[in-house]
C-alpha positions as CSV (number, residue, x, y, z in Angstrom):
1,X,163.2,121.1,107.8
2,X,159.5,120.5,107.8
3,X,157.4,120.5,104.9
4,X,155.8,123.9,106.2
5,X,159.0,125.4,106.2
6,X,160.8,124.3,103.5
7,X,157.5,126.3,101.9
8,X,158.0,129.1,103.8
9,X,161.8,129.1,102.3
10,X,160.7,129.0,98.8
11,X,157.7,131.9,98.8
12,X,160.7,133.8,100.5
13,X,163.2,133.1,97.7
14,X,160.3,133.9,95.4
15,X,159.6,137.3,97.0
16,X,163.3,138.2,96.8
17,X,163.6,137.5,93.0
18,X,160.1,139.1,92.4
19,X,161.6,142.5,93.9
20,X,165.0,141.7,92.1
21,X,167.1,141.3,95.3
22,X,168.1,137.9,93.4
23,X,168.4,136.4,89.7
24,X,167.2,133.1,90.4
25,X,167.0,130.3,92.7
26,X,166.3,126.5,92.5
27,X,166.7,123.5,94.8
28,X,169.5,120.9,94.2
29,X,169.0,117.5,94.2
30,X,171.5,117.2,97.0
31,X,168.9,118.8,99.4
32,X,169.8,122.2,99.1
33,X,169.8,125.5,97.2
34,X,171.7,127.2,94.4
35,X,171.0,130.9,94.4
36,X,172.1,133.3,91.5
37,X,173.4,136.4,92.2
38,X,173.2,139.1,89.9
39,X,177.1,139.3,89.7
40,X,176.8,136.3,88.0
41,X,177.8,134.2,91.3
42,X,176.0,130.3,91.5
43,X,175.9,130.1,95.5
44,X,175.1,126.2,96.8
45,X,173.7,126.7,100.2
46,X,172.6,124.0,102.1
47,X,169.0,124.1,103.2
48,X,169.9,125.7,106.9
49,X,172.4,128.0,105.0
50,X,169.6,129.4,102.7
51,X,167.6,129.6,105.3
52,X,169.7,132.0,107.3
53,X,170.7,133.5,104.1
54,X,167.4,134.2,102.9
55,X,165.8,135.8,106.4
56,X,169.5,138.3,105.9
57,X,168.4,139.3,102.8
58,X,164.5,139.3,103.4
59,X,166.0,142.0,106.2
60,X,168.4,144.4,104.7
61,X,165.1,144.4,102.0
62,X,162.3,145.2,104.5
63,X,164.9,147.8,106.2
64,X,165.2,149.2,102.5
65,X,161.7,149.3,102.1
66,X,160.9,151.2,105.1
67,X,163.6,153.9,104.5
68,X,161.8,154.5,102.0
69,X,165.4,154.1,99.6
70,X,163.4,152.0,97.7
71,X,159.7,150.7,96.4
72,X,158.6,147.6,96.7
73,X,157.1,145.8,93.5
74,X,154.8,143.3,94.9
75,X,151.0,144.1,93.6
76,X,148.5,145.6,95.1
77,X,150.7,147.5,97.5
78,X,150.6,150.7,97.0
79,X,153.8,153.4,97.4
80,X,154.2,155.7,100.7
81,X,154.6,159.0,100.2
């Protein structure tokens, strides 16, 4: 993976643990990523894994967002009413 998207990974996995989709997530030194869950499950995803796992998530929480079934945290946006 490029450096560009390996950047593009991480300001994902940020986004998603900003809006509380995830607990955590970290890169292992095995050239991958371990992703908490908020049942308490470590995942180890390699780095085309969480790739396709994040862009899933990213997803079902853009389709959540514009059902309005939930409100996204992320300053400076402003709630649809």
């Amino acid at each position: 993976m490029s450096a560009a998207g390996r950047e593009y990974l991480n300001a994902m996995l940020d986004v998603l643990v900003y809006e509380n989709v995830l607990v955590a997530w970290r890169r292992s030194p095995w050239r991958g990523y371990m992703i908490l869950s908020h049942e308490g499950e470590e995942i180890r995803l390699t780095t085309r894994q969480a790739e396709t796992w994040a862009r899933g998530a990213f997803a079902v929480y853009l389709a959540l967002v514009d059902q309005r079934r939930i409100t996204p945290r992320i300053p400076g946006d402003t709630p649809r009413t």
